[in-house]
C-alpha positions as CSV (number, residue, x, y, z in Angstrom):
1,X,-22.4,6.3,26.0
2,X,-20.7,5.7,29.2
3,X,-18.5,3.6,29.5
4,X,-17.4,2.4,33.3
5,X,-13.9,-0.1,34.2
6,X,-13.5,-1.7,37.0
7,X,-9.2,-2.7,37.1
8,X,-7.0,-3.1,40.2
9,X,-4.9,-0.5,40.4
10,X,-4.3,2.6,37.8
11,X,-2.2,1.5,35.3
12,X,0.1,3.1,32.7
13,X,-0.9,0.4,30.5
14,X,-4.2,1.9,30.4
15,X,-3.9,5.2,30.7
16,X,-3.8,6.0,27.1
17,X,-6.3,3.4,25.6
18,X,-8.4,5.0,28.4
19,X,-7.7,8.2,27.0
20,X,-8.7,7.6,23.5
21,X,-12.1,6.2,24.4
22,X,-13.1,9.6,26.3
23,X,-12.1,11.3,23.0
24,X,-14.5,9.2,20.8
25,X,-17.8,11.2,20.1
26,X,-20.0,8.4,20.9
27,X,-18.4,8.0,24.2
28,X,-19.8,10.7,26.9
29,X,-18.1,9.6,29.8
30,X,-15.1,7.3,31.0
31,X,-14.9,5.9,34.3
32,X,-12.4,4.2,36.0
33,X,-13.2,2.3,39.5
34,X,-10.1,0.8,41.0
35,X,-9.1,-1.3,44.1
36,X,-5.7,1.3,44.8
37,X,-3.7,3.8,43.2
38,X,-0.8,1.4,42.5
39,X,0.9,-2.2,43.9
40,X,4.1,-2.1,45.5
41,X,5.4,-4.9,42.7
42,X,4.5,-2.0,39.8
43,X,6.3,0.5,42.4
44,X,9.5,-1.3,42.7
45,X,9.8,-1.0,39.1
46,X,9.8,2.3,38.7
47,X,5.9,3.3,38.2
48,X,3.9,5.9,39.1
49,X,0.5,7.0,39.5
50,X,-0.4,8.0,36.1
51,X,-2.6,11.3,35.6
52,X,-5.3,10.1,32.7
53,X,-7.0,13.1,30.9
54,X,-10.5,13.2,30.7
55,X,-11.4,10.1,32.8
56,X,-12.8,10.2,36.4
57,X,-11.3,8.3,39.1
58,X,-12.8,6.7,41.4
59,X,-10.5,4.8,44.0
60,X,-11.4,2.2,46.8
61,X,-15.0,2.3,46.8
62,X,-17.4,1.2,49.8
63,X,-20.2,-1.1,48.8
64,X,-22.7,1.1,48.9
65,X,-20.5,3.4,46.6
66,X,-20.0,1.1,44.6
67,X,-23.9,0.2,44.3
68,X,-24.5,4.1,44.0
69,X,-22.3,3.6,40.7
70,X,-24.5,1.1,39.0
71,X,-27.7,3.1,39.8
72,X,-26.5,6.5,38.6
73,X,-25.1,5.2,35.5
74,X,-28.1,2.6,34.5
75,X,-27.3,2.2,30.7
76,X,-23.2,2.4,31.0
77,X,-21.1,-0.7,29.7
78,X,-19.2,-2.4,32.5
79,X,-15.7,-3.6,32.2
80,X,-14.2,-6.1,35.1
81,X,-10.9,-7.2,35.1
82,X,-11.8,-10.7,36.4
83,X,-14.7,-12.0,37.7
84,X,-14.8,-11.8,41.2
85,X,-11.3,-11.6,41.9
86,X,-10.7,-9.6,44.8
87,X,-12.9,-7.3,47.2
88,X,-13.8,-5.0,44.4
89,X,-14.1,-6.8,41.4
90,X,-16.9,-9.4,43.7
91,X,-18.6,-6.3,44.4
92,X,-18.8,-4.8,40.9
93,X,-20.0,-8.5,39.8
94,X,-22.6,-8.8,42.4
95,X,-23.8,-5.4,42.3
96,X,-24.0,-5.7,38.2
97,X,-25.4,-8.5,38.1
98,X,-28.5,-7.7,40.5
99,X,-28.9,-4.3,38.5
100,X,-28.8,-6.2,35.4
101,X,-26.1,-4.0,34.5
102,X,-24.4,-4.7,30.7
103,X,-21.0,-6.4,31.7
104,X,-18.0,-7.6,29.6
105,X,-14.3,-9.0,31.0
106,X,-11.3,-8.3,30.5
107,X,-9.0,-11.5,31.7
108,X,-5.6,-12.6,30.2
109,X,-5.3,-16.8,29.9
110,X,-4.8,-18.5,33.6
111,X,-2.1,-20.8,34.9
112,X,-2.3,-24.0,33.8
113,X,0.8,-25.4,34.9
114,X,0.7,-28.6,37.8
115,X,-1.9,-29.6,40.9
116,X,-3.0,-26.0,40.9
117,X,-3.7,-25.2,37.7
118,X,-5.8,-27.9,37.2
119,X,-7.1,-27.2,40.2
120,X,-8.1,-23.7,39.1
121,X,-9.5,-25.2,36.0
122,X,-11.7,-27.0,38.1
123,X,-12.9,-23.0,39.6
124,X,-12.7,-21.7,36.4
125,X,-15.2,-24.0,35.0
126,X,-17.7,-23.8,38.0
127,X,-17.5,-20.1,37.1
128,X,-18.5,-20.9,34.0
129,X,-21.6,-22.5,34.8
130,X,-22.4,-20.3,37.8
131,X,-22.2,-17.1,37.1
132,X,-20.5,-16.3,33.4
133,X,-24.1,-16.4,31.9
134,X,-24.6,-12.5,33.1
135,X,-21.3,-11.5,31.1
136,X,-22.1,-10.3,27.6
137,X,-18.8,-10.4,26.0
138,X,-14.8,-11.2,26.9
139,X,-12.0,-9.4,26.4
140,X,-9.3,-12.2,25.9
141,X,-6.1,-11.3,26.6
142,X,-4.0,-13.3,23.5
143,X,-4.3,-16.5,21.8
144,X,-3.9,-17.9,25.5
145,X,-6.7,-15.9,27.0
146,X,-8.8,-16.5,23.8
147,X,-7.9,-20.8,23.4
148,X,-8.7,-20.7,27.5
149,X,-12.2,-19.4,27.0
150,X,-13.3,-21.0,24.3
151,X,-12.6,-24.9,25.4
152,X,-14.2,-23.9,28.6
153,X,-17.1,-23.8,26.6
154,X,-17.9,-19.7,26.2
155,X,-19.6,-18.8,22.3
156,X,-16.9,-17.6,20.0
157,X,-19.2,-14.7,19.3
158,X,-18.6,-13.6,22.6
159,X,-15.4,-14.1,22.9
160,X,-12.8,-11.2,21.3
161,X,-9.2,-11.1,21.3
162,X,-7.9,-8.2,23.4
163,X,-3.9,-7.1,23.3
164,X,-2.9,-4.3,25.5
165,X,-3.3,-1.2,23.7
166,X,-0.9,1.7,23.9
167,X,0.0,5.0,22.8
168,X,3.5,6.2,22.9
169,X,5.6,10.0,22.3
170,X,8.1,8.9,20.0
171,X,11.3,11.2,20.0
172,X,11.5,13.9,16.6
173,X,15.3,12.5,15.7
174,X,16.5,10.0,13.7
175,X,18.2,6.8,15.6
176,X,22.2,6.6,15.9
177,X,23.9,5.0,13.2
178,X,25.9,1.6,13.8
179,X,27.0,-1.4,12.7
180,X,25.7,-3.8,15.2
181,X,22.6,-5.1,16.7
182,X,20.5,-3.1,19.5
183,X,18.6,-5.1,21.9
184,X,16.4,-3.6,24.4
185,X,14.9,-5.5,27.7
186,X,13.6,-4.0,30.0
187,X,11.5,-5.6,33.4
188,X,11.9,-8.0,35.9
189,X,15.4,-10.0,35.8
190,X,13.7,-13.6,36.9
191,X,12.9,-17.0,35.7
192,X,9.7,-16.5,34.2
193,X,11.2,-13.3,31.6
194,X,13.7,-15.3,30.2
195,X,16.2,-13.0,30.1
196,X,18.8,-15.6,32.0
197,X,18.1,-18.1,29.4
198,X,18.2,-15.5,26.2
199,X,21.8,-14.1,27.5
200,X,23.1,-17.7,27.5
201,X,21.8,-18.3,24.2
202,X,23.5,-14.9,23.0
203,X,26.7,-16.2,24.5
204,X,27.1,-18.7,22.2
205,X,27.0,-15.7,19.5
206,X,29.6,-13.3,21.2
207,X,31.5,-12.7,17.8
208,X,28.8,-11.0,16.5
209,X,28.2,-7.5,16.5
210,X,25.3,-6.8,18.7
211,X,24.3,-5.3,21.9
212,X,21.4,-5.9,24.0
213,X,20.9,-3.5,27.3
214,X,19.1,-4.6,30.4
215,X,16.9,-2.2,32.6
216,X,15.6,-4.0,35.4
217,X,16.2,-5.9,38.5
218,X,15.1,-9.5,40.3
219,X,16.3,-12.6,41.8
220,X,18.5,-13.4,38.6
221,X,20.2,-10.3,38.8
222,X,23.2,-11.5,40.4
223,X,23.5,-14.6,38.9
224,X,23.2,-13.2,35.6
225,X,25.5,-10.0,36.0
226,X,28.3,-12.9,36.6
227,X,27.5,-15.0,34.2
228,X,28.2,-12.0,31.7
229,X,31.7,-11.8,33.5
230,X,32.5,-15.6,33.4
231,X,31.8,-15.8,29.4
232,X,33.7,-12.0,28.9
233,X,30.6,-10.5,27.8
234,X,30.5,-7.3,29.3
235,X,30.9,-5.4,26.1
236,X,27.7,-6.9,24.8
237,X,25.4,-7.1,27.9
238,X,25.2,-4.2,29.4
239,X,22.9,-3.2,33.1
240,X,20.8,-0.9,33.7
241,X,18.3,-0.3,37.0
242,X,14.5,0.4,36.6
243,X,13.4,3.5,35.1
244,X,10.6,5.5,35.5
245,X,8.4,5.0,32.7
246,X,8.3,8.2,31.0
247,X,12.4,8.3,30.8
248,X,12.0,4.2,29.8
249,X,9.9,5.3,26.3
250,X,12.4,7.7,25.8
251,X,15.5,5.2,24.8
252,X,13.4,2.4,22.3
253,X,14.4,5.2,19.5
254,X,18.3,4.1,20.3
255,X,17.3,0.1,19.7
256,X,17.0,-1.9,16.5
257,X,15.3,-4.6,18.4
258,X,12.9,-5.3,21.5
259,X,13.2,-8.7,23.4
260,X,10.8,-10.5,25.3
261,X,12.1,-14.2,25.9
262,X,9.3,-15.3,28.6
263,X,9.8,-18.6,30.0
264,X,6.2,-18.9,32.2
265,X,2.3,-17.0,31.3
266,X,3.1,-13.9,30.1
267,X,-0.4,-12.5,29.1
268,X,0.6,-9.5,26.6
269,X,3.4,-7.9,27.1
270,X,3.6,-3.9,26.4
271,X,7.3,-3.6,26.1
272,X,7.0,-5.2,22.6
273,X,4.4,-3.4,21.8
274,X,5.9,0.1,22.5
275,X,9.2,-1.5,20.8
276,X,6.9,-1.8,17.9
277,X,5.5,2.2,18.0
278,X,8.5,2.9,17.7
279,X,9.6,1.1,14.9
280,X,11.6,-1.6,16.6
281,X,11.4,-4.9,15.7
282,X,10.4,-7.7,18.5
283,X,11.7,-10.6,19.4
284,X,9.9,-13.1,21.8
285,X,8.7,-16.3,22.9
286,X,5.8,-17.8,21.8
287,X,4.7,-17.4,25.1
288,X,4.3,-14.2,25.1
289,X,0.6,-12.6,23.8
290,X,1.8,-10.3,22.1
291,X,3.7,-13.4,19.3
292,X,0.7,-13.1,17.8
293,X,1.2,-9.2,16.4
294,X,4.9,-10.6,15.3
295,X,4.9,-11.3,11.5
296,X,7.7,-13.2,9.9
297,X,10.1,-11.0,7.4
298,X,8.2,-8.3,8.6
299,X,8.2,-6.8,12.2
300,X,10.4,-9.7,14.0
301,X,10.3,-12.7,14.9
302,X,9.0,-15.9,17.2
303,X,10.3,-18.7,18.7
304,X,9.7,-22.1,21.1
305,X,11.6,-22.5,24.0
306,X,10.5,-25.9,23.9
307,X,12.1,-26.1,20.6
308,X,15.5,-27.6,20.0
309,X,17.4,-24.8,18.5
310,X,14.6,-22.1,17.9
311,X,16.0,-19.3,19.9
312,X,19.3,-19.8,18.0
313,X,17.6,-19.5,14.8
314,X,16.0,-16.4,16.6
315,X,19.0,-14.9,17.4
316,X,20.4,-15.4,14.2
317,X,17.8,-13.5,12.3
318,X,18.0,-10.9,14.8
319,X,21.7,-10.2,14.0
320,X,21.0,-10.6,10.0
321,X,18.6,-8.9,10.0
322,X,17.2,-9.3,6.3
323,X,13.9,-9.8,4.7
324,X,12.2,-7.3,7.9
325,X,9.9,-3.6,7.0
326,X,12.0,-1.0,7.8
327,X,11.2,1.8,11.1
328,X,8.4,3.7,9.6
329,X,6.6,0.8,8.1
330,X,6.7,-0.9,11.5
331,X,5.8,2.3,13.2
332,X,2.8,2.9,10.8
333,X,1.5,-0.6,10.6
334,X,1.8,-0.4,14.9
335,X,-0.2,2.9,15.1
336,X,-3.1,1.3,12.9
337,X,-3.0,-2.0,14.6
338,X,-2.0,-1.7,18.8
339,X,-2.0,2.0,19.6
340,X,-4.6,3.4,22.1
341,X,-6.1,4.5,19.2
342,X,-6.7,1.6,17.1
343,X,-7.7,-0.6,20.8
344,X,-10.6,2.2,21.3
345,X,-11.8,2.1,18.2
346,X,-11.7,-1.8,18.1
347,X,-13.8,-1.5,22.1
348,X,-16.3,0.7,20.4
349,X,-17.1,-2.1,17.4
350,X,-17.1,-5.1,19.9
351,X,-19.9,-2.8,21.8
352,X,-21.8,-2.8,18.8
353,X,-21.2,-6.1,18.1
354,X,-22.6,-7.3,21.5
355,X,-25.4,-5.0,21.7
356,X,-26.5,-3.5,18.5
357,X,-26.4,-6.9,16.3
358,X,-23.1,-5.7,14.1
359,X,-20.8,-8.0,12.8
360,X,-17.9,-9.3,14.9
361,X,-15.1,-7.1,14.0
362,X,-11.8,-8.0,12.4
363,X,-9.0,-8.1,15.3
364,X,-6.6,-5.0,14.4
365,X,-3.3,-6.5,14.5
366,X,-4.1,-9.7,12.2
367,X,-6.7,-7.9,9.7
């Protein structure tokens, strides 16, 4: 089987689900078409071009390349990352759908919010009717991208939650020892994140033994950084700048918990999910896609900014931290349920599913 996807850039949050799927003996080939090697927003932050084992590259193709795809590999299974957003992705859609090519999507829940998201409602739905009829099955990105999909109308059996599966090195040594709470954020410091509005929340907690370490920068940075000054918290918050990935894995062994307090759409969101691997706990916003792999009194916990008082309550199971699995039940539940392992071998029944008449399987990280 070959098994062809078509993404915008090269993406470390790929790279090992990508990797697993070449290592499945069913799986002959792995191909991955994108628009560039990486976007100068994933740059700033410290990314690089990731080297993925075992699966061929192809970047920036020309239309007739990317017709010359299709024909050569007549019985592959196509992945898009959108429908015909962008130069390539219209290609790949066009060129699959006039080969009669087998075609699945991979899209994350859209903006709702004001004029224009109902305005892209309005595209998303003529989509729907125009051309989503060639598209065998959807990757939905969360509860979002899956509640999005379905009231536009698409059959559930063709719709399948998707997270954002990874695989991580976790360090051979056992975590330091202390009394108080380890936080972990790491990304953007801006609006939409949260992180602004999960400090000022943590303010109102400073008596409590915790600590919660920023990596990142943004438009907030500033404001934040004085904010932590104004309310004497710089022995709690603490300020780091972007990593580069690899070293970035390397410190969620020194963390008790991993936070991700979005505010806007916030499709997945890896960091939890490598917090997780590594047998941190999460804490998020129900925002977030990845709320739905966080299981009360056992791997973290959820809350509602729109909530009175939820992020408090949040907070305040974070620093208690009772009733939770400990590291190595989270770490093994994680590995079974959102690793690059698990995701490929969840790909490899929804492609049975949708073309071999199996059941729909059971998503990993609920079953």
């Amino acid at each position: 089987m070959v098994l062809i996807f078509w993404q915008g850039i090269i993406s470390i949050h790929q790279k090992t689900f990508l990797e697993a799927l070449a290592k499945q003996p069913s799986v002959s080939k792995v191909i991955l078409v994108v628009e560039q090697d990486i976007s100068p927003y994933r740059k700033n932050m410290g990314w690089e071009v990731p080297v993925i084992e075992q699966v061929e590259i192809i970047r920036s193709p020309s239309k007739e390349e990317v017709a010359r795809i299709f024909t050569e590999n007549k019985d592959a299974v196509h992945v898009l990352g959108g429908v015909r957003v962008g130069r390539l992705m219209t290609m790949a859609y066009d060129e699959c759908v006039r080969q009669k090519g087998k075609m699945g999507s991979l899209s994350e829940s859209y903006n709702k919010a004001g004029v224009k998201g109902k305005l892209r409602h309005l595209k998303y739905f003529y989509y729907k009717l125009r051309y989503y009829k060639h598209i065998d099955f959807f990757l939905a990105v969360g509860k979002a991208g899956v509640d999005t999909y379905t009231r536009l109308g698409f059959d559930q059996k063709r719709v399948f939650p998707w997270a954002y599966f990874v695989s991580v090195k976790v360090p051979d040594i056992k975590p330091q020892t202390t009394t108080e709470k380890r936080i972990i954020y790491a990304g953007r410091i801006e609006e939409g994140k949260g992180i602004s509005r999960f400090a000022a929340q943590l303010a109102n907690v400073k008596d409590r033994k915790y600590r919660l370490d920023i990596y990142g920068g943004g438009p907030e940075e500033e404001s934040l950084k004085k904010f932590v000054a104004d309310n004497k918290l710089e022995d709690k918050i603490h300020f780091y700048p972007f990593l580069k990935y690899d070293d970035l894995v390397t410190k969620y062994i020194n963390y008790d918990w991993v936070v991700l307090p979005s505010t806007k759409k916030d499709g997945w969101g890896v960091i939890v999910s490598e917090g997780l691997l590594n047998g941190l706990k999460g804490i998020c916003s129900n925002i977030c896609g990845v709320s739905w792999a966080i299981k009360s009194n056992f791997n973290g916990v959820v809350f509602d900014w729109a909530e009175e008082g939820s992020c408090r309550k949040a907070i305040e199971e974070l620093i208690n931290d009772e009733s939770f699995a400990n590291r190595e039940t989270i770490k093994a539940w994680a590995q079974k349920s959102i690793s690059a392992e698990a995701g490929a071998e969840y790909y490899l029944k929804i492609i049975d599913s949708t073309y071999n008449g199996k059941e729909k399987p059971a998503i990993p990280w609920v079953s």
